[in-house]
C-alpha positions in Angstrom: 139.5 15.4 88.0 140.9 18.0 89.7 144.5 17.0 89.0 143.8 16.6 85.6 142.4 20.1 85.1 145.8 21.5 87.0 147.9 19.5 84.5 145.6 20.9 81.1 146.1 24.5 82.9 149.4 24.1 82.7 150.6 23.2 79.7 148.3 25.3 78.1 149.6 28.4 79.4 153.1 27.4 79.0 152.4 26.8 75.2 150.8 29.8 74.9 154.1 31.8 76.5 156.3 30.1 74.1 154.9 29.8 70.5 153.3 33.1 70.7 156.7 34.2 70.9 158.0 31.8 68.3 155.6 32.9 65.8 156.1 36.7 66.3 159.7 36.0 66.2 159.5 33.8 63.3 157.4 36.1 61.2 157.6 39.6 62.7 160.5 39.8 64.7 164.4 40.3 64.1 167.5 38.4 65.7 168.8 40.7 68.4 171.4 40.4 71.2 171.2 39.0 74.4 171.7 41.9 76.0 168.6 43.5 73.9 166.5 40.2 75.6 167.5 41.8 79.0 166.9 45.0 78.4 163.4 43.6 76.9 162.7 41.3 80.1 163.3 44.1 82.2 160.7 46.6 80.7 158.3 43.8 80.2 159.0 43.2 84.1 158.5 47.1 84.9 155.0 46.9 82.9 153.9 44.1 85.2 154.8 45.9 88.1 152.9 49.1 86.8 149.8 47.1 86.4 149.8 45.4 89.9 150.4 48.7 91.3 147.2 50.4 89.5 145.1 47.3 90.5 146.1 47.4 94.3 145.2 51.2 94.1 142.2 50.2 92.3 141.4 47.9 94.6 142.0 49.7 97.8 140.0 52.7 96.5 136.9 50.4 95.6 137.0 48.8 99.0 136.8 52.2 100.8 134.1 53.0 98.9 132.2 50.3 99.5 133.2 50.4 103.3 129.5 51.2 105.5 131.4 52.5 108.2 132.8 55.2 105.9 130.0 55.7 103.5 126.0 55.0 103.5 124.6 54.0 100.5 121.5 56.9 99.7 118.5 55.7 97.2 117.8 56.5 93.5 114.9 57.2 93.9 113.3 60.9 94.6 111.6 59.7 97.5 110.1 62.9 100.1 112.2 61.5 103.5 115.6 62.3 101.3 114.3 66.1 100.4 115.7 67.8 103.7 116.6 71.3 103.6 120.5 71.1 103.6 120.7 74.3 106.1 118.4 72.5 108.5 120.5 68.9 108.4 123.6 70.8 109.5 121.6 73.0 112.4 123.6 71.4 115.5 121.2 69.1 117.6 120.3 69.4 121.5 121.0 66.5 123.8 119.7 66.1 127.0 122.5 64.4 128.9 122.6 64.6 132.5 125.6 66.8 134.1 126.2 63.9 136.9 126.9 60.8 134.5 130.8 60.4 134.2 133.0 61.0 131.3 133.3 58.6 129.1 136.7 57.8 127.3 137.1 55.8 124.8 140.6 53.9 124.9 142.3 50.7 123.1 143.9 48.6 124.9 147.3 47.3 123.1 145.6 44.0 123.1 142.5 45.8 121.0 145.0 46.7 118.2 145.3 43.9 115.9 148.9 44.6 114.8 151.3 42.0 112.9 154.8 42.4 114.5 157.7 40.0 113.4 160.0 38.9 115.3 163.5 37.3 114.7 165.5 35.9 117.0 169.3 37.2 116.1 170.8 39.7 113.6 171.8 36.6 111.7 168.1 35.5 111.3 167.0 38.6 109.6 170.1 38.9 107.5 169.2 35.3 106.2 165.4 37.0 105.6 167.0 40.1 103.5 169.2 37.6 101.8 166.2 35.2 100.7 164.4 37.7 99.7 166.8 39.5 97.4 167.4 36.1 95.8 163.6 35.3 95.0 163.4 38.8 93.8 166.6 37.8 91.4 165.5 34.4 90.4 162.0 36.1 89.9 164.0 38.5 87.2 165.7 36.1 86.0 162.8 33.4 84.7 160.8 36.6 83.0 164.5 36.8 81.4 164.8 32.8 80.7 161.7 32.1 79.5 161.8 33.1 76.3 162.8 32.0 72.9 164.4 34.7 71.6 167.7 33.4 71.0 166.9 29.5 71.0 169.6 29.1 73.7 168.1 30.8 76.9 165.0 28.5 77.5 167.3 25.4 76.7 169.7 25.9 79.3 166.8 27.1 82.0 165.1 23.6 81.6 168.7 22.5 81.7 169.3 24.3 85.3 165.7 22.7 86.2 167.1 19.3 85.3 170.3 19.6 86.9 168.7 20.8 90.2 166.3 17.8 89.9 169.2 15.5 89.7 170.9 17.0 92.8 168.0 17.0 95.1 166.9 13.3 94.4 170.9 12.8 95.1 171.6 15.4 97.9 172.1 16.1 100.8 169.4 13.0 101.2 170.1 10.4 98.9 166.4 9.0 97.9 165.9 5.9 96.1 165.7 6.1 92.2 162.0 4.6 91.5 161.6 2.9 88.1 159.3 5.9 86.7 162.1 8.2 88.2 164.8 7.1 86.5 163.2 6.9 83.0 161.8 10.3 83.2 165.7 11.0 83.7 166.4 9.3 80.9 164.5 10.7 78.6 164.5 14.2 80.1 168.4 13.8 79.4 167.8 12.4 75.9 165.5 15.3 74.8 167.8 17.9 76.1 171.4 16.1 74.7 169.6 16.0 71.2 168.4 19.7 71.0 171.4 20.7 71.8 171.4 24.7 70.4 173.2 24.9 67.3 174.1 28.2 67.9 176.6 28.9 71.2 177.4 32.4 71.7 181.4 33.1 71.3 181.7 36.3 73.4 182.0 36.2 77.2 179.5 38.7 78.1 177.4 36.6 75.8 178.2 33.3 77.2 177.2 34.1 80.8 173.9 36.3 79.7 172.6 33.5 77.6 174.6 29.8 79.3 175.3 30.5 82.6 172.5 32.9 84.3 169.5 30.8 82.9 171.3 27.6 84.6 171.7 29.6 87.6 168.0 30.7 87.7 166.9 27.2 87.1 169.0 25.8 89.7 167.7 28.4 92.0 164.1 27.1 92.0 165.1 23.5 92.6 167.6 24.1 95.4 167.0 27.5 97.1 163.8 28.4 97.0 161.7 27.5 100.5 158.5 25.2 99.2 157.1 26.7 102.6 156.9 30.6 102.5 157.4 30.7 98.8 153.9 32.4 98.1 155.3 34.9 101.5 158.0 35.5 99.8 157.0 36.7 96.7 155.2 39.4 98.0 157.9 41.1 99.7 159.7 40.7 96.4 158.3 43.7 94.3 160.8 46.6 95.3 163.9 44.9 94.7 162.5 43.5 91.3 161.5 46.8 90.4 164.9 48.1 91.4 166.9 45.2 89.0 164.6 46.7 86.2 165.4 50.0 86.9 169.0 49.4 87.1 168.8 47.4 83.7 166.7 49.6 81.9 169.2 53.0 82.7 172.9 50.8 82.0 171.2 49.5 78.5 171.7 50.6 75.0 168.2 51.2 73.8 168.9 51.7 69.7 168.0 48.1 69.1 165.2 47.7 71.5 163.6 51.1 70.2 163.8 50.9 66.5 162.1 47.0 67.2 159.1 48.4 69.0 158.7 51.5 66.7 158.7 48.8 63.4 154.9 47.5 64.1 152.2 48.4 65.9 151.6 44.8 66.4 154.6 43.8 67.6 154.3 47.2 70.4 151.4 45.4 71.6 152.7 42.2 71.7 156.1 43.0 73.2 154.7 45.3 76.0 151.1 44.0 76.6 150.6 40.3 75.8 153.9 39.2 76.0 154.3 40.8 79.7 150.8 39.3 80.8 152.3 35.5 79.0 154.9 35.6 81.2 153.6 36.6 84.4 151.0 33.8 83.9 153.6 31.4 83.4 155.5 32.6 86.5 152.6 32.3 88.6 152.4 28.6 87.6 156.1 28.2 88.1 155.7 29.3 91.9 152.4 27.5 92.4 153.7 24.3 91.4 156.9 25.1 93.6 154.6 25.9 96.5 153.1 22.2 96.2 156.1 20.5 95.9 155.5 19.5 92.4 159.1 20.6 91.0 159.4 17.3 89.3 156.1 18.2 87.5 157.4 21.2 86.4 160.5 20.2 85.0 159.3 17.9 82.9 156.7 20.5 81.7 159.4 22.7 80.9 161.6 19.9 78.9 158.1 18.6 77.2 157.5 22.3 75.9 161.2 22.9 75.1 161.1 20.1 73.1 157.9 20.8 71.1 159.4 24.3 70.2 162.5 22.8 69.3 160.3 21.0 66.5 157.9 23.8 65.5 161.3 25.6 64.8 163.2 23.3 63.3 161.7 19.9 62.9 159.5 20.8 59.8 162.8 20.9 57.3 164.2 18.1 58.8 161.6 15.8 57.7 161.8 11.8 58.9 165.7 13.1 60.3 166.2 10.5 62.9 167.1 13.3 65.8 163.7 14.4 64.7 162.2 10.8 65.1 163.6 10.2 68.5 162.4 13.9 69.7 158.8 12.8 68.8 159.1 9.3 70.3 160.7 10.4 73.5 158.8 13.7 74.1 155.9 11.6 73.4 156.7 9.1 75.8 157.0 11.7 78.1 153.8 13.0 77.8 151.8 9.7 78.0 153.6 9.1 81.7 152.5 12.0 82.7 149.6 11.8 81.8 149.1 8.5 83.3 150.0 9.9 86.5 147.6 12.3 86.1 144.9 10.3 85.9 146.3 7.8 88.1 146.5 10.5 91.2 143.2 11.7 90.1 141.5 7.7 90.2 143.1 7.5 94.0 141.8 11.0 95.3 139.0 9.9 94.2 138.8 6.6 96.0 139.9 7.9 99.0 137.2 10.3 99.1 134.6 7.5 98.4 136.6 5.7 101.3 136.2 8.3 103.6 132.4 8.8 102.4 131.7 5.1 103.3 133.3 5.3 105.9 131.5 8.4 107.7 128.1 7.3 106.3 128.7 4.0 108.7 129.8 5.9 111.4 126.6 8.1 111.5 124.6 4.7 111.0 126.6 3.2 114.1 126.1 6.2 115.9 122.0 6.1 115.5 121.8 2.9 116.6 123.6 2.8 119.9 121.4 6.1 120.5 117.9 3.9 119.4 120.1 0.9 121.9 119.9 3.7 124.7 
């Protein structure tokens, strides 16, 4: 069951993050550059980092209130032991100590002070930190960037990135054995993605490696270089450097486009810089989750499942019985019922094995008892 609830989790959020925006964009919204879809990430990205800050401060302010060492709470009520004259509570109080007991100094020892110190073992070792980090920050940027359908073409070749690096790590630097259901979610996967091809490829080069080659690259990047291990870690030492890309983004960008979009609707404001930003970071927090858990095949077939089904809320409705349109359906449906299966099929064995392990316990105690009754 538990399994099961994971998987519904999941897809709904990632629905959520992308028809939202294909409805806003479809009814509210006007094409702009690629550039304008950076310069949009980035802000969105900056908002998100506003808000975690204001919660931690929230958060740290509410547990030093609450803290009895600091603070003891006083009653409500008007009771008579509360009603002290203030002059007389702050009238210093004699103490009989004797002049012959010792001084007593209070002192920590080192080994008192809990204190979290790192160690690396070379120069090279903490370089390869700084350098891990910097990338998670980067690929961190760069999925708030790719996971969007603003231009049709980012998304497309992010899942295609996720593919690719799916392909490479069942084939290197381990070579591991192509199961059957393995190689026919490859097939499809590549079927879905070869037919929905975007129909629109940008012509400029600036254009070509904002929209083609970085969302491949980011893709890639959480199949191939991201540690399953200290992923969760990682991200939390992430926040300066992301916030240091948005900052570098937001002051190099032209903002006419991006300006005269949010000042159109109040809607759209709200959308663009609230719900949009909350979306994505929702989305992202699945995306490192399932990493964490080693479920990256999961995740890319989420991503081509949910590429696929915007690809025909877009387009698929004037295309009618077109048979690109037919085999989308069939395949991305195909898709869905094998995942599903292994949903339910990982759930059914948990499941078991807990029983298992019940059974087996429950004989052990029973075992147990009568050797002791033996005795």
């Amino acid at each position: 069951m538990r399994q099961s609830v994971l998987f519904g989790m999941r897809y709904t959020v990632f629905l959520l993050a992308i028809f939202a925006k294909v409805h806003f964009r479809e009814t509210l919204l006007e094409d702009y550059s690629a550039m304008t879809q950076i310069l949009l990430a980035s802000v969105q990205m900056a908002v998100m980092i506003v808000a975690l800050l204001i919660f931690r401060a929230c958060q740290f302010v509410v547990s030093e209130i609450t803290d009895s060492v600091n603070y003891v709470s006083m009653p409500d009520e008007d009771a008579t032991e509360w009603d002290v004259d203030l002059e007389e509570s702050l009238q210093p109080v004699p103490l009989n100590v004797p002049h012959d007991l010792p001084a007593i100094q209070q002192t920590i020892s080192p080994a008192q002070r809990q204190i979290e110190v790192v160690v690396f073992a070379s120069a090279d070792a903490l370089r390869a930190y700084v350098r891990k980090i910097h990338v998670t920050a980067l690929l961190v940027w760069g999925s708030f960037y790719s996971m969007d359908m603003s231009t049709y073409s980012t998304l497309y070749y992010f899942v295609e990135g996720l593919f690719g690096g799916w392909l490479l790590v069942m084939c290197f630097p381990n070579p591991r054995p192509f199961v059957s259901s393995s190689l026919m979610y490859g097939m499809l996967c590549l079927g879905v993605l070869v037919i929905n091809f975007p129909a629109v490829v940008p012509r400029d080069a600036s254009d070509i490696f904002a929209v083609c080659v970085m969302p491949v690259l980011f893709g890639a990047g959480w199949m191939l270089w991201v540690d399953t291990q200290t992923v969760l870690e990682d991200i939390k030492s992430v926040l300066v450097t992301c916030a240091l890309l948005c900052g570098l983004v937001v002051a190099m960008s032209d903002w006419t486009e991006l300006r005269e979009m949010l000042a159109s609707t109040r809607i759209v404001f709200v959308f663009l810089l609230v719900l949009e930003p909350l979306i994505k970071g929702m989305a992202l927090s699945v995306l490192v989750l399932s990493v964490h858990t080693q479920q990256k095949k999961s995740m890319m077939l989420l991503f081509v499942t949910v590429y696929a089904l915007a690809t025909l809320y877009v387009g698929g409705a004037g295309l009618g019985s077109h048979p690109l349109v037919v085999c989308t359906i069939s395949m991305t449906a195909i898709l869905c019922l094998m995942q599903v299966a292994a949903v339910v099929l990982a759930d059914w064995r948990s499941h078991g094995l807990e029983g298992h392990a019940t059974v087996e316990g429950h004989a052990t105690v029973v075992a147990g008892a009568k050797d002791l009754d033996q005795k």
